[in-house]
RODO-2510 file (C-alpha; in nm, 4 decimals, decimal comma):
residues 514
     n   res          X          Y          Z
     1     x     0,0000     0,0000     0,0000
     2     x     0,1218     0,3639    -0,0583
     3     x    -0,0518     0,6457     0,0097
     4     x    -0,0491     0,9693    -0,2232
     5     x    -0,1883     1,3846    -0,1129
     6     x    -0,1759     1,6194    -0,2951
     7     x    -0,2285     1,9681    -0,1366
     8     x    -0,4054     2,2534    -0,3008
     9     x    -0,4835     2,5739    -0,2229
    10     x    -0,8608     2,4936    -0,1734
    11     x    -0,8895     2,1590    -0,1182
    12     x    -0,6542     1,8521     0,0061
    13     x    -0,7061     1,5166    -0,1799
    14     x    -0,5605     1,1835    -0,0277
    15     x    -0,6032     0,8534    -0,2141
    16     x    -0,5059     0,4970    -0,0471
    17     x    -0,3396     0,2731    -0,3444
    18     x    -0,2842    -0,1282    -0,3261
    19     x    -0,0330    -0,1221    -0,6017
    20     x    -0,2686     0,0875    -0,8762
    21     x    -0,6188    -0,0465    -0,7111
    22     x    -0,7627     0,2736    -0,5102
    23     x    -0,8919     0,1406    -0,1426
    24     x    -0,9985     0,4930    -0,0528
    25     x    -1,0070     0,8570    -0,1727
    26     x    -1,0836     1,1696     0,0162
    27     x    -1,1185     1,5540    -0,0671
    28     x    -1,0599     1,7486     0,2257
    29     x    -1,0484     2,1300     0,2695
    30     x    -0,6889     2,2552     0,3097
    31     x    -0,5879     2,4328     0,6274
    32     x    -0,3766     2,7400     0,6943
    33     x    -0,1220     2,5157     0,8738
    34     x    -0,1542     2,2436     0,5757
    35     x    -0,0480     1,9523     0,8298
    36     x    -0,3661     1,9364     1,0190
    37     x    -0,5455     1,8688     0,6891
    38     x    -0,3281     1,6250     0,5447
    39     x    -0,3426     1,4439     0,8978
    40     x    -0,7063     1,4935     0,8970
    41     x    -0,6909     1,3299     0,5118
    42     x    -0,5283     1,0519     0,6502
    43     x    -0,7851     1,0173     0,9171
    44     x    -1,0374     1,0150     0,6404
    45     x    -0,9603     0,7392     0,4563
    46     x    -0,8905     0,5299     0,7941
    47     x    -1,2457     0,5900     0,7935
    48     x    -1,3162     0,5239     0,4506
    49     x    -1,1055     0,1878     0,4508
    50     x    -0,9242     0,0740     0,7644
    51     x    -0,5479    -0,0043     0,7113
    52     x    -0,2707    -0,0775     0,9332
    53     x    -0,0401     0,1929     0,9264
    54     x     0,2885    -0,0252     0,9544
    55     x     0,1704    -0,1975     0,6150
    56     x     0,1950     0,1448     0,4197
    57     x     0,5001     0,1641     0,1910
    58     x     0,5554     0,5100     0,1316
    59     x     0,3943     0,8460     0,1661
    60     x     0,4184     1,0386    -0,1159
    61     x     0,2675     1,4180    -0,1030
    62     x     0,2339     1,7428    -0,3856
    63     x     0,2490     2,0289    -0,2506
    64     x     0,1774     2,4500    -0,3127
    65     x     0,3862     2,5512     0,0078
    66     x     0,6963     2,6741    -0,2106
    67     x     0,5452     2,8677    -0,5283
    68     x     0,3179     3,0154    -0,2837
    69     x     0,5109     3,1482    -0,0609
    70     x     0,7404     3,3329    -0,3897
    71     x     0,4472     3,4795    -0,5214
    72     x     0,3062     3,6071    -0,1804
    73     x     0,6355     3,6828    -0,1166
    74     x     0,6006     3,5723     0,2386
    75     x     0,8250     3,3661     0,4045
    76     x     1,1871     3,3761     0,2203
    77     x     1,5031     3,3823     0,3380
    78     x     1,7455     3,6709     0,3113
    79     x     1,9258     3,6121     0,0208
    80     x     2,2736     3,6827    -0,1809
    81     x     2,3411     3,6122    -0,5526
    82     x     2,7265     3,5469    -0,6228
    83     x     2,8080     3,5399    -1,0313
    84     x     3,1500     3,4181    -1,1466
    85     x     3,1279     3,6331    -1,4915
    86     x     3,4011     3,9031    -1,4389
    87     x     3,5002     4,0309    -1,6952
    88     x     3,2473     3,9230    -1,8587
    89     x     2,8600     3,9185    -1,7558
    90     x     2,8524     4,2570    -1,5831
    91     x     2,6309     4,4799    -1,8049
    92     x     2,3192     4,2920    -1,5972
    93     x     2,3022     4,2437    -1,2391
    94     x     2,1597     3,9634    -1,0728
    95     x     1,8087     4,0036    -1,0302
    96     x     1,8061     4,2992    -1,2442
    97     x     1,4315     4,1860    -1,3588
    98     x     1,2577     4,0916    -1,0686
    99     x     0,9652     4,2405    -0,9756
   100     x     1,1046     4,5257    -0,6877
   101     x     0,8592     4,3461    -0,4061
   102     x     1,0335     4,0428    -0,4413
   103     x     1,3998     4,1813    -0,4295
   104     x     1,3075     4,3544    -0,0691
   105     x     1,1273     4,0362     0,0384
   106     x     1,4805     3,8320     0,0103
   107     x     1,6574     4,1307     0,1077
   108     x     1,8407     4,0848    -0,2375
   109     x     2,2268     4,1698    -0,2453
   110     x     2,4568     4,0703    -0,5192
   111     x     2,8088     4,0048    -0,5946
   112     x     3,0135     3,9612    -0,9396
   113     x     3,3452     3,7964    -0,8697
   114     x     3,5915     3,6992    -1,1257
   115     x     3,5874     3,3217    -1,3085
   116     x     3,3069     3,1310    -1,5251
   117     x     3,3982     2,9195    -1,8310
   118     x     3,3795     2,9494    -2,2208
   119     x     3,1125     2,6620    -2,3324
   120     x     3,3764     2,4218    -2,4454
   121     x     3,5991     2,4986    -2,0298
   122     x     3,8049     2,7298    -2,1352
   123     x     3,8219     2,9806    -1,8009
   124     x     3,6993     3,2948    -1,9181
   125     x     3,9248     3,4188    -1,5808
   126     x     4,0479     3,2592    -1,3149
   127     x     3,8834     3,2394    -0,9504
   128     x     3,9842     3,5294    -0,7156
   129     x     3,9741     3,3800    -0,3562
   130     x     4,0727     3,7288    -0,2255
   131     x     3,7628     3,8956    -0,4079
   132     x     3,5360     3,6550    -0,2793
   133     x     3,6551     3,6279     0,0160
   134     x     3,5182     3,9979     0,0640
   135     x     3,2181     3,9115    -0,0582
   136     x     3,1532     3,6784     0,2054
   137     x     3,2324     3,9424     0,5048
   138     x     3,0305     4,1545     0,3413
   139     x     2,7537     3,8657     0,3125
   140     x     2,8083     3,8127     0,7158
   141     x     2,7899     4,1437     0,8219
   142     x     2,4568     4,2164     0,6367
   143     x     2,2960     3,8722     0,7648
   144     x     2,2833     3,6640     0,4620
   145     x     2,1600     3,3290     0,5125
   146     x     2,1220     3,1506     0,2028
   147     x     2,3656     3,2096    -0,0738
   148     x     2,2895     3,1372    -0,5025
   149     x     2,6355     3,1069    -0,6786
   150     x     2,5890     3,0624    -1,0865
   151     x     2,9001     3,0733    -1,2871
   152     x     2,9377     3,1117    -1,6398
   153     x     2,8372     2,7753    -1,8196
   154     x     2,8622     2,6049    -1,5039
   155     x     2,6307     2,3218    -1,6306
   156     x     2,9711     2,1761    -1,8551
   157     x     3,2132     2,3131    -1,5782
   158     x     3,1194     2,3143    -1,2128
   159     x     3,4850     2,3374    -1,0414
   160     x     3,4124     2,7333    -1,0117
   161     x     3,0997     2,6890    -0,7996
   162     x     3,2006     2,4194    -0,6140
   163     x     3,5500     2,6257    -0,4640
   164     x     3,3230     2,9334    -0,3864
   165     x     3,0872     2,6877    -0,1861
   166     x     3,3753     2,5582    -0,0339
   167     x     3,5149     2,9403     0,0820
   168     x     3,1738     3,0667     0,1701
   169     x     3,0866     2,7335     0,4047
   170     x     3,4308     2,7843     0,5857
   171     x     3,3477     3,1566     0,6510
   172     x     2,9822     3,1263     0,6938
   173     x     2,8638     2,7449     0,8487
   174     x     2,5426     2,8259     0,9175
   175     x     2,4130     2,9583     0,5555
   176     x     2,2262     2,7533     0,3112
   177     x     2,4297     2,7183    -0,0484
   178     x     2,2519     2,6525    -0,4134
   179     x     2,4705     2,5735    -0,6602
   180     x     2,3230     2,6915    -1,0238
   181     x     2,4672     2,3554    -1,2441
   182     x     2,2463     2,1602    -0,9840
   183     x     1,9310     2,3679    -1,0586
   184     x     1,9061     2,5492    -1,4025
   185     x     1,9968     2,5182    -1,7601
   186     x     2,2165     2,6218    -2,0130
   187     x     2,1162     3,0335    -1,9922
   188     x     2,2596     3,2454    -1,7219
   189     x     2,0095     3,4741    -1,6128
   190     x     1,7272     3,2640    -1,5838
   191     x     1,9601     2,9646    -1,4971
   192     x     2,0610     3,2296    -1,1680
   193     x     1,7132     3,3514    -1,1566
   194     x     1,5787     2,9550    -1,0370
   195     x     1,9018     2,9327    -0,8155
   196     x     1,8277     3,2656    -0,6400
   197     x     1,4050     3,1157    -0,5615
   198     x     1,5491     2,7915    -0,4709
   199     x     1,8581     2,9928    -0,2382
   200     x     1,5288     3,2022    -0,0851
   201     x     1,3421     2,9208     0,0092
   202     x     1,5691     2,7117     0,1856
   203     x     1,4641     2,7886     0,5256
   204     x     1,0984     2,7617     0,4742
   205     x     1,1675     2,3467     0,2822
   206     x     1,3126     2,2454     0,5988
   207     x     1,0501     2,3756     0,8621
   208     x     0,7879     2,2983     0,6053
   209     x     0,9450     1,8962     0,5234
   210     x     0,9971     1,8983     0,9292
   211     x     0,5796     1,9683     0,9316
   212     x     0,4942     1,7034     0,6551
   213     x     0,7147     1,4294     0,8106
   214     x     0,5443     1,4947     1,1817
   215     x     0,2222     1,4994     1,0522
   216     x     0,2763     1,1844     0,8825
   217     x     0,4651     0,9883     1,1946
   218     x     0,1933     1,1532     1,4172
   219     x    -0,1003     0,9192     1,2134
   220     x     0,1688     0,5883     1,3206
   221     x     0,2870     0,5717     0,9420
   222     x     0,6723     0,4837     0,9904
   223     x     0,7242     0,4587     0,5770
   224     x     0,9655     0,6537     0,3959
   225     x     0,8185     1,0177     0,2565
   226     x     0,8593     1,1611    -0,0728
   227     x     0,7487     1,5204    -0,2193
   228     x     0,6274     1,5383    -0,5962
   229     x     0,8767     1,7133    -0,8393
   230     x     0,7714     1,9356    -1,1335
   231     x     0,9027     1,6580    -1,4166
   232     x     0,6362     1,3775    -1,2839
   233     x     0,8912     1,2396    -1,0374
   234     x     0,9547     1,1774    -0,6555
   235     x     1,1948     1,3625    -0,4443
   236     x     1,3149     1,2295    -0,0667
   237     x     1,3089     1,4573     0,2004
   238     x     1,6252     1,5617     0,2036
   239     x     1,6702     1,6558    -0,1946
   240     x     1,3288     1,8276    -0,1103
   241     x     1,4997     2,0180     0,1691
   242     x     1,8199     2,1461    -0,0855
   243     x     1,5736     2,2054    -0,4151
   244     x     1,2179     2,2715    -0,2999
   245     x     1,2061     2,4633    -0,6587
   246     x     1,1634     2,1470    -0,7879
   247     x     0,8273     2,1326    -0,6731
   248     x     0,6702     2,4069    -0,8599
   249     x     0,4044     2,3106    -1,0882
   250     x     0,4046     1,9707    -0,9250
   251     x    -0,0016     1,9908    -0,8664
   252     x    -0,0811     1,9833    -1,2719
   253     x     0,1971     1,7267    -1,3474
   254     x     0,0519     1,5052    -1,0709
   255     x    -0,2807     1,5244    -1,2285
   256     x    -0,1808     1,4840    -1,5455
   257     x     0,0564     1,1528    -1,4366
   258     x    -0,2749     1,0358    -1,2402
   259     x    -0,4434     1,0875    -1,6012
   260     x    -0,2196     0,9004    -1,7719
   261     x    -0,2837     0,6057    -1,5197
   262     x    -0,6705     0,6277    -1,4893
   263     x    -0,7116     0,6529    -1,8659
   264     x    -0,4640     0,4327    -1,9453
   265     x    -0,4075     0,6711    -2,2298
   266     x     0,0055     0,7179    -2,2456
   267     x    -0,0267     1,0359    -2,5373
   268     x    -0,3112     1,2817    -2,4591
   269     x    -0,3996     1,6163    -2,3737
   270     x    -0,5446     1,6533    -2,0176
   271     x    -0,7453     1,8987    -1,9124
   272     x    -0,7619     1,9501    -1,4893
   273     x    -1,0570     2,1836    -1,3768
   274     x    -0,9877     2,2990    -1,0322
   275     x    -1,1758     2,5628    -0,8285
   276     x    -0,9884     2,8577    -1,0258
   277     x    -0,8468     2,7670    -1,3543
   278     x    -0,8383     2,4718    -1,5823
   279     x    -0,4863     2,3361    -1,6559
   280     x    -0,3882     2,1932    -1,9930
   281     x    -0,0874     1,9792    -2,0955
   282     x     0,0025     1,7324    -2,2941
   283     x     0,1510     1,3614    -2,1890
   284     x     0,4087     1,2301    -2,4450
   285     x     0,4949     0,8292    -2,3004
   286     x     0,3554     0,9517    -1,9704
   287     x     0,5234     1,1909    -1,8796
   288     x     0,3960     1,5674    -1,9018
   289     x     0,5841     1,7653    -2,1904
   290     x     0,8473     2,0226    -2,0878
   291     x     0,8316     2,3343    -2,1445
   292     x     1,1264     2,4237    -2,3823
   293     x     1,1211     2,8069    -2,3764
   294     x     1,1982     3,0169    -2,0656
   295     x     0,9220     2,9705    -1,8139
   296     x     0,8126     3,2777    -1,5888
   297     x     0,7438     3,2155    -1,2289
   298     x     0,5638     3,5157    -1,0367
   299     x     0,7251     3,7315    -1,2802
   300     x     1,0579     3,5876    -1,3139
   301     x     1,2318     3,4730    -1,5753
   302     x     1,3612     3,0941    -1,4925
   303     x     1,5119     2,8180    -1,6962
   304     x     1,4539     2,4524    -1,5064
   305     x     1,2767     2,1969    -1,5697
   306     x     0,8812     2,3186    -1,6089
   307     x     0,5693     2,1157    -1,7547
   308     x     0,4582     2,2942    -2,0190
   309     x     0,0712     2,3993    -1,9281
   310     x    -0,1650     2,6452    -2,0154
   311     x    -0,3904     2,7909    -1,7618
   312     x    -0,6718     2,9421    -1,8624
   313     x    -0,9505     3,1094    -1,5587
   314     x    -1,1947     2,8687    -1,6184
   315     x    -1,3090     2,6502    -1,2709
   316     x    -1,5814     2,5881    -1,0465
   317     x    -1,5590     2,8919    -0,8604
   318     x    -1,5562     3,1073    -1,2114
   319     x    -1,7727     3,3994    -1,1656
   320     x    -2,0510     3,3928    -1,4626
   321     x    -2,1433     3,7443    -1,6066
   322     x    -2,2444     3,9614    -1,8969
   323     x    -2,4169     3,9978    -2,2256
   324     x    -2,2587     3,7697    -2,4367
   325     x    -2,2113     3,5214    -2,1471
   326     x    -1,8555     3,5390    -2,0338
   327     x    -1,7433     3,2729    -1,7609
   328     x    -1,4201     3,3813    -1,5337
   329     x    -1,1468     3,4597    -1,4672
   330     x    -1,2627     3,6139    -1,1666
   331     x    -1,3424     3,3295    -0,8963
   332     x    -1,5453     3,2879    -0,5721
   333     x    -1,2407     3,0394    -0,5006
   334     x    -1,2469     2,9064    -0,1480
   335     x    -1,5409     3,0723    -0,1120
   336     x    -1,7923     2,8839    -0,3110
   337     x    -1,9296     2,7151    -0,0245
   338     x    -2,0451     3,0692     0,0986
   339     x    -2,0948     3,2506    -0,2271
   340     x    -2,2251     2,9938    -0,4965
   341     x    -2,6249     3,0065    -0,5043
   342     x    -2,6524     2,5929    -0,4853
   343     x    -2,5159     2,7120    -0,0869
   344     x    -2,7230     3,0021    -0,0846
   345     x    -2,4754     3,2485    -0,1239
   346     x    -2,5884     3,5576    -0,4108
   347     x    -2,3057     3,4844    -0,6775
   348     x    -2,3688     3,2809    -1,0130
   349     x    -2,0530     3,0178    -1,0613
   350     x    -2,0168     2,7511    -1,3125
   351     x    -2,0742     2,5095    -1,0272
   352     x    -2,4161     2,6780    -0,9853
   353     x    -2,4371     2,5989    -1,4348
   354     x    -2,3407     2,2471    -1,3563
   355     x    -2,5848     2,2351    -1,1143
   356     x    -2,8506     2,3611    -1,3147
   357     x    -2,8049     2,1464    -1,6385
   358     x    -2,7845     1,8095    -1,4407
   359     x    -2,3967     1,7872    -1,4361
   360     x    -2,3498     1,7888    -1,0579
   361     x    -2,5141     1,7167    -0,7560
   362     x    -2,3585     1,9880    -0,5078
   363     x    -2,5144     2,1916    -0,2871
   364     x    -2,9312     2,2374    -0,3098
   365     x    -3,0405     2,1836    -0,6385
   366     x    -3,3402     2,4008    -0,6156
   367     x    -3,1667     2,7158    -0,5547
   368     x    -3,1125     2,7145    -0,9490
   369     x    -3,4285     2,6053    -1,0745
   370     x    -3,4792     2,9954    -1,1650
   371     x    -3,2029     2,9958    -1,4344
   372     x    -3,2754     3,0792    -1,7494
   373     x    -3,2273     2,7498    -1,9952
   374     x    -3,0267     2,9940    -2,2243
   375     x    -2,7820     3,1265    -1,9984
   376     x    -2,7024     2,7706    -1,8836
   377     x    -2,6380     2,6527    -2,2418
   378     x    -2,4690     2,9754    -2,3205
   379     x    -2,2212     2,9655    -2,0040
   380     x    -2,1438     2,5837    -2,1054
   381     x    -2,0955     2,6202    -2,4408
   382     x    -1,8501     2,9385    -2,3507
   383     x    -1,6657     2,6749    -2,0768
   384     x    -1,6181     2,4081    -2,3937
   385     x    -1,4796     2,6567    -2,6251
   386     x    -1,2664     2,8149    -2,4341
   387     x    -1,0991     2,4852    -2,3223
   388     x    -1,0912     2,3566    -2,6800
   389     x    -0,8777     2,6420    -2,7767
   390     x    -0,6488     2,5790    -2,4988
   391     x    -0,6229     2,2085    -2,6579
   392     x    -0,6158     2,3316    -3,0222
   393     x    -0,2992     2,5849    -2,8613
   394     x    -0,0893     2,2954    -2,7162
   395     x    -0,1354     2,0603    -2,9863
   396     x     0,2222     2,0543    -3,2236
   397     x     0,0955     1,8469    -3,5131
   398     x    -0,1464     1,7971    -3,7327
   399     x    -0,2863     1,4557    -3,5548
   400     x    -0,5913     1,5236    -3,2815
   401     x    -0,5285     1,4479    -2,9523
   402     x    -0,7616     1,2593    -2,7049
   403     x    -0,8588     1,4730    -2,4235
   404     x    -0,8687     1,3337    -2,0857
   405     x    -1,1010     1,5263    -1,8122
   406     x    -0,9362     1,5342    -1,4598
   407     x    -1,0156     1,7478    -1,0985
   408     x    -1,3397     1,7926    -0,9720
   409     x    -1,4719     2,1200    -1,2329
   410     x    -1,4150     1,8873    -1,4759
   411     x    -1,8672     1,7945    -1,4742
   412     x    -1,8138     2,1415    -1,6549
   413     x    -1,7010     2,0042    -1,9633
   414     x    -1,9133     1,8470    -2,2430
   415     x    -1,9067     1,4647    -2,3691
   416     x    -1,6924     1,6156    -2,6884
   417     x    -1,4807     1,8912    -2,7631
   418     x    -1,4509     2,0349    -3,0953
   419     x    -1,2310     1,8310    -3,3331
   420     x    -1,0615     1,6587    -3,0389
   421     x    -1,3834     1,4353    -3,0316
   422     x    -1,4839     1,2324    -2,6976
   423     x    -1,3854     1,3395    -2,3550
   424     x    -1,2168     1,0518    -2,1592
   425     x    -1,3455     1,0947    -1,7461
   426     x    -1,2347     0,8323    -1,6172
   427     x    -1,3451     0,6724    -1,2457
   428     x    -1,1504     0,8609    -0,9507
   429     x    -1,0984     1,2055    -1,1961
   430     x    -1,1983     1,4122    -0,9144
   431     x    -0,8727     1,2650    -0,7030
   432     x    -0,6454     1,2363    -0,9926
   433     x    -0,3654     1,4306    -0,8374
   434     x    -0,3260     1,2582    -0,5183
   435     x    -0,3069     0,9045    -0,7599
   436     x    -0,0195     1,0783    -0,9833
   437     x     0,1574     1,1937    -0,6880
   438     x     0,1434     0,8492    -0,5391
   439     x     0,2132     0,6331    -0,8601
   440     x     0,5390     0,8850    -0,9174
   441     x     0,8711     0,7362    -1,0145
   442     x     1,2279     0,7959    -0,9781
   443     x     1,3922     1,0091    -1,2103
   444     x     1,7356     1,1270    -1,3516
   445     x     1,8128     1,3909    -1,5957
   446     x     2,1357     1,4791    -1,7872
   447     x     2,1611     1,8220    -1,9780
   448     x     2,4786     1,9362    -2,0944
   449     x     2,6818     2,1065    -2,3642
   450     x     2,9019     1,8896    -2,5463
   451     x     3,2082     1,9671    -2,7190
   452     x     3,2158     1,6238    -2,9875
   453     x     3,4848     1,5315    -3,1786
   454     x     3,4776     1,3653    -3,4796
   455     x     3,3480     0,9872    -3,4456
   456     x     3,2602     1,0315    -3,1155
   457     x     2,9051     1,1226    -3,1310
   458     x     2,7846     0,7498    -3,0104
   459     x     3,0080     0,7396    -2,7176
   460     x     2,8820     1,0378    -2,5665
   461     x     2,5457     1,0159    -2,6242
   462     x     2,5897     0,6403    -2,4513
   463     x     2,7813     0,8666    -2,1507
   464     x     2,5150     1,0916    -2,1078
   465     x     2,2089     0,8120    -2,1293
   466     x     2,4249     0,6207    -1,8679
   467     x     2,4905     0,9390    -1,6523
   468     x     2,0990     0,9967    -1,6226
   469     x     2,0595     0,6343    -1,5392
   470     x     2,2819     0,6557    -1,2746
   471     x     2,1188     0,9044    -1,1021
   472     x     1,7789     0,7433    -1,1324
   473     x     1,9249     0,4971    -0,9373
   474     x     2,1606     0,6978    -0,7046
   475     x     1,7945     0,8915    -0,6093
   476     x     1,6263     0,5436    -0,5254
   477     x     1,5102     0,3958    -0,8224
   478     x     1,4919    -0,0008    -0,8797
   479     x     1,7957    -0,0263    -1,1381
   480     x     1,5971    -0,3016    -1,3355
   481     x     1,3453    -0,0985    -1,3832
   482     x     1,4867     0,2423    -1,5041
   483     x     1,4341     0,3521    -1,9143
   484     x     1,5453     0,6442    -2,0785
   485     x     1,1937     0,7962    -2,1657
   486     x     1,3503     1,1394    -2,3315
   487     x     1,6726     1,2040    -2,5086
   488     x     1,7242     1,5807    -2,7185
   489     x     2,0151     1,6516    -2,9093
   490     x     2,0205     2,0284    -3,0519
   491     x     2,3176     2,0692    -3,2468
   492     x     2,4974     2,4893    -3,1376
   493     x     2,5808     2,6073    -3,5129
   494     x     2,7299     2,9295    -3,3754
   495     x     2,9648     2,7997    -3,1268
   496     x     3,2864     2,6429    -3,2257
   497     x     3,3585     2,2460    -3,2026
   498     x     3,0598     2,0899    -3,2873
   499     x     2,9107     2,2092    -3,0071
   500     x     2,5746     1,9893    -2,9596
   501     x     2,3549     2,0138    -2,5861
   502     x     2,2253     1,6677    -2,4849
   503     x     1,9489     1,6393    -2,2689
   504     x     1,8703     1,2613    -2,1239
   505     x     1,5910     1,1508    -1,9087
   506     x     1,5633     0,8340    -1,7370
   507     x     1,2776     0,6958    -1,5081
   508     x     1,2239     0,3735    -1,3127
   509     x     1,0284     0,2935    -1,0030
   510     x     1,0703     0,3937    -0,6754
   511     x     1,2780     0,1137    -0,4913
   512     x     1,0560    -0,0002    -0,1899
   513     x     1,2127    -0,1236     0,1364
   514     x     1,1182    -0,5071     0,1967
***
């Protein structure tokens, strides 16, 4: 048994799974502490099927904690940026497009120090301890206590990054280091961009993995825990604790893994309706597509590893107005259950639309007998073609893709949309990201630049494949189970050497204690 949550910011879904056979699911509200209602979501499906806690495998849990907390910006640590660039890299600062609020809430200082590498190694200037080393007073006397260092091409040279961690963590013990090669991609500003987030947020992982972990051990479940990552993959605690950027964006990819599973559809678009907006990606062998272009997280500019999804304010708590009908983006969110007219509230939602055409059973049904047959088709017809146009926008050929319907404000949508054809719902679509999150593998990625000499191509590309298998397994998955399920190779015309970057994937499942 293993159980998978997946926390929201309205509502917190549990599911309990006997290898892919759901035993239970619940749908609890989420609370402002988060662990009472994931212990409470335990409690619930003790209720809903009784199960020894000592026969539970694993825990696995998706969480909003993290990308919350940057775009409140509530909650982050104060925060230095250290680029190896000089002489080069200096006409931009780090951070020099954030949005100002966010800057003051890390208390943002910066540093440019000498070093960074040419793509092919080649130091562009050589490490000065001495400057850094006054960097690093400068970080102590100001009370810095997380640190980002991104140097120049890092992700085919780390040596620079790895000294300056060494000389800050002799000077400073007690502050939190992020290391850019380990987070971002080839791209320095939004490669430094991700490492400054994750840098900022390294105080709140640990209290917050400290919460999960108690609230889990406090319901008598002794099984490992892991947190959902971004890519469709699992994360221990302590990886969670050094990269909790890695969870951003995990709630959609969990759904849409949790598609892939219900439907048994591999290839699809998937459509997740939550209380706000609807989610759309596409799964390609799975796994949800990556976004390949720089991905912009509470207005910044970041480069790692991102499912590519469109959101569009369409949900259950989508207000429903005007003349044409227009449904969202304004939402009731956590308010429906105050504001809807199905709970007597004086708003008109598309939960109250579902309602009234027979969709849904939420709420009192009579309290929308007194809508107008029009409006109702109208708002519905507005919700399908809307969402169809977010499918017709992520598709990237020519073939259709089946749609699969996930998340509870997914009764909004019709039996078919538009050329895509028949709507796939399958049983358990209302719990679909709790499922993902708890069916999640083990991953390992690879993505470098690669200088290749002539003849050579196969051997490297076998390198990197065997690289990303390794740290499948190195992360905890079953080596006999781990496949390479995406490989990229992008030849760099305007570099010299037949430059090429190389991006590997491997997967395999999570490697259970007996």
């Amino acid at each position: 048994m293993r159980i998978g949550i997946d926390v929201g910011g309205t509502n917190t879904d549990a599911v309990l799974l006997d290898g892919t056979k759901v035993l239970a699911a619940v749908k609890m509200s989420t609370t402002s502490d988060v662990t009472s209602g994931i212990v409470a979501a335990i409690d619930g499906l003790q209720q809903q099927h009784a199960f020894d806690p000592a026969g539970v495998r694993a825990v696995m849990i998706g969480t909003t904690h993290f990308i919350n907390a940057l775009i409140e910006a509530r909650r982050l640590a104060p925060t230095a940026a250290v680029r190896l660039s000089l002489p080069a890299g200096a006409s931009l600062p780090p951070m020099v497009d954030w949005p100002q609020r966010l800057v003051d809430a890390v208390s943002g200082r910066s540093y440019l120090c000498h070093g960074g590498h040419e793509f092919d190694g080649r130091h562009i200037a050589e490490l000065d301890e001495a400057e850094l080393r006054k960097a690093i007073d400068d970080m102590g006397r100001n009370g810095v206590r997380s640190v980002a260092i991104t140097s120049v091409f890092s992700p085919v040279n780390h040596d620079f990054e790895q000294r300056a961690a060494e000389l800050i963590a002799a000077e400073l013990p007690d502050v939190a280091i992020s290391l850019s090669h380990e987070i971002g991609r080839i791209g320095l500003l939004e490669r430094e961009n991700a490492t400054v987030i994750n840098a900022a947020l390294r105080e709140l992982a640990a209290n917050i993995v400290d919460g999960l972990a108690a609230s889990v051990t406090g319901a008598g479940i002794t099984a490992p825990l892991y947190l959902s990552q971004n890519d469709g993959t699992l994360m221990d605690v302590d990886f969670a604790r050094r990269y909790p950027v890695a969870t951003f964006a995990s709630g959609p990819t969990n759904s849409m893994r949790g598609a892939a599973v219900l439907s048994g559809l591999d290839t699809c678009a998937v459509i997740d309706v939550g209380g706000t907006t609807s989610d759309v990606g596409v799964l390609n062998q799975g796994f949800p597509r990556e976004a390949t272009t720089a991905v912009s997280v509470a207005g910044i500019r970041t480069n790692f590893r991102m499912p590519d999804v469109l959101s569009i304010g369409i949900g259950g708590g989508s207000l429903v107005h005007g003349e044409p009908v227009a449904v969202g983006p304004e939402s009731v969110g956590y308010q429906l259950t105050s504001k809807a007219l199905v709970f007597g509230g004086d708003t008109l939602t598309a939960t109250d639309i579902a309602v009234a055409a027979g969709r849904a059973e939420i709420g009192d049904p009579s309290l929308v007998k007194h809508l107008d047959g029009g409006l109702v088709r109208a708002a519905l017809e507005r919700i399908a073609a809307d969402n169809a146009d977010a499918v017709e926008r992520m598709r990237t050929s020519a073939e259709p893709l089946p749609v699969v319907a996930v998340g509870g404000g997914s009764v909004l949508l019709p039996d078919e949309l538009g050329d895509a054809g028949a709507v796939h719902r399958p049983e358990n679509y209302a719990v679909a990201n709790a499922i993902g999150a708890a069916i999640a593998q083990i991953g390992g990625e690879v993505d470098r630049v690669y200088a290749i000499e002539p003849g050579r191509r196969e051997s490297v590309v076998d390198d990197a494949k065997q690289e990303a298998v390794d740290r499948a397994v190195s992360a905890g998955a079953s080596p006999s189970t781990v496949d390479i399920v995406d490989f990229d190779e992008v030849p760099i015309p305007y570099l010299p050497g037949n430059a090429t970057r190389i991006r590997v994937k491997a997967v395999g499942d999570l490697q259970l204690e007996a």
